[in-house]
N, C-alpha and C positions, 0 to 999 in steps of 0.2 A: 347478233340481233339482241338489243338491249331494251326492254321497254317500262315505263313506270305507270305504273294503275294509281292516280292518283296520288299520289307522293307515298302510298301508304305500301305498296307492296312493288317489290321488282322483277320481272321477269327478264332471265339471258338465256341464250341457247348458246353454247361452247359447243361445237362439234355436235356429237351425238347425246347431250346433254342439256337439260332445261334447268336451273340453278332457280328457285324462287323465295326469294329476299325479304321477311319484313323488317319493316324499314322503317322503323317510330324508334329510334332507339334512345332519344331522349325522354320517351315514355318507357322505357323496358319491351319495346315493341307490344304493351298493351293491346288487347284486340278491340276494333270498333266497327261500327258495321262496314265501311268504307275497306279496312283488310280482311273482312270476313268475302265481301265481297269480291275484293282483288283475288283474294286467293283463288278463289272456285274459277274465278275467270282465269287464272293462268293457268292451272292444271286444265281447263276445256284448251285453251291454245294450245300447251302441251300433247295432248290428246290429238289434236289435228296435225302438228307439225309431222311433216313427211321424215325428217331428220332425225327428231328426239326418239333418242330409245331406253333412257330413263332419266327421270326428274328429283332431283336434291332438293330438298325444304331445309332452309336454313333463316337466323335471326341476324340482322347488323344488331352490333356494338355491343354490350360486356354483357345479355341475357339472351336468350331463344324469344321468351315471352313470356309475362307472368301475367297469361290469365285476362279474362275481361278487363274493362275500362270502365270503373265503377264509378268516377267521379261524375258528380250532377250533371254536367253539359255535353259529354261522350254518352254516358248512356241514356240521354234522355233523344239524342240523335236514331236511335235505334228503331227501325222501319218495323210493321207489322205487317204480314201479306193478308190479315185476316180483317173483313168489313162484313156485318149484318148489321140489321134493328135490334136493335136495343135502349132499352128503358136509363134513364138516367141516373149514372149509381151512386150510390149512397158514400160518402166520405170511409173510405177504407176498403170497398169491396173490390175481391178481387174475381174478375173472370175468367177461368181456369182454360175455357175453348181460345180466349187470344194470348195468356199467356203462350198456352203449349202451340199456337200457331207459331208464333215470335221464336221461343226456343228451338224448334220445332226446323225452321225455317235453316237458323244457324248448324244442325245436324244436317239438315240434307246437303247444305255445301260442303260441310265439312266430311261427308261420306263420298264427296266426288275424287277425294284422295283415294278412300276403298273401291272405287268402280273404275278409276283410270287403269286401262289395258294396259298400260307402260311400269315397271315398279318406279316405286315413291319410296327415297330413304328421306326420313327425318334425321334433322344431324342439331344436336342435345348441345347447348353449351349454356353457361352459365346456369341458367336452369328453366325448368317447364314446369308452371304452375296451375293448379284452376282449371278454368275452360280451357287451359292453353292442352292440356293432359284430352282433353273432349275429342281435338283436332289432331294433336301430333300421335296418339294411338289409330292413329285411321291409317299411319303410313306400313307398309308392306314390311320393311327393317327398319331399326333404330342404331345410329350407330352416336355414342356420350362420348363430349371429355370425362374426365378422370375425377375434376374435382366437381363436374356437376351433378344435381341431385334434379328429383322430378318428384310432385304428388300433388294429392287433390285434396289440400288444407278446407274445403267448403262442405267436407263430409266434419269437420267440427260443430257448424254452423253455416244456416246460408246457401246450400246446396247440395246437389247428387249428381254425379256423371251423368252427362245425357246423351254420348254416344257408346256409352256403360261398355268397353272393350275391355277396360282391367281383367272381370271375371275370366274373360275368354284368350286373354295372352297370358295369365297369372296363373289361372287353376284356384280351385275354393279356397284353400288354408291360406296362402298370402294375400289375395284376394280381399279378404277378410280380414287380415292382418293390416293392411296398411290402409283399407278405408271405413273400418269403423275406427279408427283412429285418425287418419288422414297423414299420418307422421311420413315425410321426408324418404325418399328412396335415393341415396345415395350412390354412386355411381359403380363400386365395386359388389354393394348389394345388386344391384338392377340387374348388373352380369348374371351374379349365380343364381338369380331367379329367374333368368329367363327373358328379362323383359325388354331387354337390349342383347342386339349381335356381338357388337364390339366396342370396345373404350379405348381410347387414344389418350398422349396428351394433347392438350388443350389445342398450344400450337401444333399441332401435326395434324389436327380433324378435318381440317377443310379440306387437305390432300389427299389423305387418307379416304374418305365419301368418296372422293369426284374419280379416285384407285378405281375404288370399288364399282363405281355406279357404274362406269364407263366398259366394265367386262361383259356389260349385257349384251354391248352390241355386236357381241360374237356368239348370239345365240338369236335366231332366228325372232322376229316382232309378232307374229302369231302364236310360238310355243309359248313364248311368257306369258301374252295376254289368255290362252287355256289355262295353265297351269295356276295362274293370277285368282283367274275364275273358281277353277274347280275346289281351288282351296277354300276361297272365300264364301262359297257354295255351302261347304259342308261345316260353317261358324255359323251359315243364315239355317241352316239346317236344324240348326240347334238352339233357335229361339232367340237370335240375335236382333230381328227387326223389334218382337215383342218388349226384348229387354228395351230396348232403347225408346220404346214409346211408354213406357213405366218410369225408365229412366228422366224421361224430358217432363214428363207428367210431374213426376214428385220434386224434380228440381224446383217447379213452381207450386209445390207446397211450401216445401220449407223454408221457400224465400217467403210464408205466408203466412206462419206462425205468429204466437204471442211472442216467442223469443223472437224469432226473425226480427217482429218489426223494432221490438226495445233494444236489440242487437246494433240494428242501421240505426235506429236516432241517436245510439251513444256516438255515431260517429261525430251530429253534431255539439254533443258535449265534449266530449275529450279528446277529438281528434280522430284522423284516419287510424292515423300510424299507432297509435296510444291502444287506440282497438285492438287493431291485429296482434299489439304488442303482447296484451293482456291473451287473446285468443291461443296465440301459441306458446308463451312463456311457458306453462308446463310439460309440455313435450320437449321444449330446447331443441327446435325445429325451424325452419325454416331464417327470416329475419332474428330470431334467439340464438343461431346456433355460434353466430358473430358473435356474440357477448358473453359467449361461458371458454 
């Protein structure tokens, strides 16, 4: 069974396996509301299929994802599930109840990774940036290539995790480490902290997942979804839903600062890329690390 959510996300089912695809990869598989959407919709099909008994999250062509789709005409496609009265606002003001509706909106599909009874591996290639880090920490395992990296560069500028997992797959000190900085988690680092299962090379990852994912189905479809639960039970135990509504909250601060906004208007002075250039050149991270 092969199917396309709108050109933007793919769903197969292999045997006892759900494989779900995005599929922009002339974008970097960019996220917009259309794959924010596909996605949640394939992991609920997943969730229903009588067959699957675990689900692979993977990117076509040379990234995983890097993060939202910031460009004018993607993000201004961006749906809001939030309508009241309201007064007419003044040139700048920002609404903090339909931001956090909006962001808000993209967490709860992206937590349907964390409630699907079935595991969810995320399988890391090229790399996971941004939002893209919101969504792929929702999966059960993580399993990297070798030479890919993953982090949330918008704790520079520009944002906060808003499904805020780091703290809670990370533990405080790294935690800490790599997003009051935002700097680059590299693939042999990501192992020994914890925050990925396994690294392959590059070429070997997709076999390697589909090895792994596929030994579920010799374990009973009820134990895993307990076991799923009871784990994930005792992360919401611990203040997991709170963080994440702080998380989504202050996301739309910071996109709401004085820096914030002189941040986004340099993009139309000097360019996207010129931005981000500047942004991360000190760290020698992410697009920088090319260049030294």
């Amino acid at each position: 069974m092969t199917k396309t959510i709108d050109q933007a996300v793919r769903y197969e089912e292999r045997g006892t396996l759900a494989v779900i695809t995005l599929n922009r990869p002339d974008k970097l598989n960019t996220l917009t509301e259309a794959m924010v959407q596909g996605l949640a919709d394939c992991i609920d099909t997943a969730t229903a299929s009588r067959e699957v008994r675990a689900v692979v999250l993977r990117g076509e062509g040379r990234v995983f994802t890097a993060g939202y789709d910031l460009t004018a005409g993607e993000y201004a496609d961006w749906s809001n599930p939030y309508g009241a009265p309201s007064v007419e606002p003044r040139p700048g003001a920002w609404d903090p109840v339909r931001d956090w509706q909006f962001m808000g909106k993209n967490v709860e599909r992206f937590m349907k990774i964390w409630h699907c009874p079935k595991p969810v591996i995320g399988q890391i290639h090229g790399f996971a940036v941004g939002g893209a880090t919101d969504m792929v920490l929702c999966c059960d395992q993580l399993f990297m290539a070798e030479d890919a990296y993953i982090g949330y560069a918008p704790s520079r500028i520009f944002g906060t995790p808003t499904t805020m997992l780091w703290i809670y797959r990370l533990g405080l000190e790294h935690a800490k480490q790599f997003l009051l900085t935002g700097e680059a988690i590299d693939a042999e680092t990501a192992l020994r902290i914890g925050l990925v299962s396994k690294v392959y090379p590059a070429a070997e990852l997709d076999a390697r997942v589909e090895e792994h994912a596929s030994r579920f189905q010799h374990i009973p479809a009820n134990q895993l979804a307990l076991n799923k639960l009871l784990i994930n039970q005792a992360f919401e135990n611990m203040g997991l839903r709170t963080t994440q509504l702080l998380g989504t909250f202050f996301d739309g601060v910071t996109r709401h600062t004085e820096e914030a906004y002189r941040w986004a208007e340099s993009f139309g002075e000097k360019g996207f890329r010129e931005v981000i250039r500047e942004r991360d050149e000190p760290w020698g991270d992410y697009g920088e690390r090319r260049r030294r």
